[in-house]
C-alpha distance (Angstrom), angle and dihedral (degrees) to the residues before:
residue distance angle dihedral
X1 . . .
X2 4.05 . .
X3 3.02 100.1 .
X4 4.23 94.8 59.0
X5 4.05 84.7 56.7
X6 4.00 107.9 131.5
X7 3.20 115.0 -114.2
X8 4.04 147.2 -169.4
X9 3.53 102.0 -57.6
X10 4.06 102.3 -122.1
X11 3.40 123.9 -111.3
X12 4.20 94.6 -141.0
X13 3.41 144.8 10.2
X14 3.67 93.9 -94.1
X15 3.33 95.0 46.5
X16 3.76 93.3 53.7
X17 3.76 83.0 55.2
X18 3.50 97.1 56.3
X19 3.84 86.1 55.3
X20 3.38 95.7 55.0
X21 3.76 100.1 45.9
X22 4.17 88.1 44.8
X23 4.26 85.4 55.1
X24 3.67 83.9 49.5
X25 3.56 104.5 53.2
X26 3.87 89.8 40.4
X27 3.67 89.3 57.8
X28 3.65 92.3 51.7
X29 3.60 110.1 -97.9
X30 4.24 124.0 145.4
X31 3.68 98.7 -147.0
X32 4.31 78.7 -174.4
X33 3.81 79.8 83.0
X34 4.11 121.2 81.7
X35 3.65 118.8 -111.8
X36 3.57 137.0 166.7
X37 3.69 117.7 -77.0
X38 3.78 127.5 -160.3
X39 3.57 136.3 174.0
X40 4.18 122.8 -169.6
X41 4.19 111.7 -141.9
X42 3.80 113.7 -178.2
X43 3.89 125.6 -171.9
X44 4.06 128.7 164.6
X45 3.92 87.5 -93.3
X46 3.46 151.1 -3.8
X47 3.69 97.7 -84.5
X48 3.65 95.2 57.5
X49 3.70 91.9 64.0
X50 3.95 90.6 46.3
X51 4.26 89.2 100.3
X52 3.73 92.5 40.3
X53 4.12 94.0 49.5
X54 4.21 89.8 54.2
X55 3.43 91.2 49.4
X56 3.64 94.6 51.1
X57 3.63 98.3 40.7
X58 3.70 89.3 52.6
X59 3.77 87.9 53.0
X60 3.77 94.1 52.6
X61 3.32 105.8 -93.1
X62 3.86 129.1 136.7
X63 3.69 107.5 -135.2
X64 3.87 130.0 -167.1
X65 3.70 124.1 -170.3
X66 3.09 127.1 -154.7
X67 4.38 148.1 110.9
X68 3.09 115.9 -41.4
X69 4.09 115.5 -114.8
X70 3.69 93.0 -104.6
X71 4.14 128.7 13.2
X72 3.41 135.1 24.6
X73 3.54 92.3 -77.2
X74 3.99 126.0 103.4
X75 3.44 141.5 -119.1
X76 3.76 132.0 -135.5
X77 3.62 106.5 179.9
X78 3.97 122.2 -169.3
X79 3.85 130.2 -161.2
X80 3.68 137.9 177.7
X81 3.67 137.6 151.3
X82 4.10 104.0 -111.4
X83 3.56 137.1 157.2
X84 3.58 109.1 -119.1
X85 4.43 100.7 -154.0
């Protein structure tokens, strides 16, 4: 599979990014089209991901709260359809 080829480990966030979205678009994806985003936030319980939650409803985002899989730690987890270029 090409697109599990190791590359250059990136030097920053952004640039890690840019990796990803290049693998993408070389595999054939049109990131013009929506698609479900989701991003995972974990604290040590559910009140430490009270700030986080408004912020990311207020954005758009549905958010679910709730244990994480494994651990004592939590999971907020936050989902919206976006288009990502």
């Amino acid at each position: 599979m090409a697109f599990l080829k190791r590359t250059k480990r990136p030097d920053s966030k952004s640039d890690g990014d840019a990796q990803v979205i290049a693998t993408l678009v070389a595999n054939g994806a049109d990131l013009s089209r929506p698609r479900n985003v989701r991003h995972y936030l974990y604290g040590a319980d559910e009140a430490s991901l009270t700030g986080a939650v408004a912020v990311l409803r207020g954005n758009g985002y549905a958010v679910t709260v709730r244990l994480a899989a494994t651990g004592d730690n939590w999971l907020a987890l936050a989902e919206r359809v976006d288009v990502l270029m």
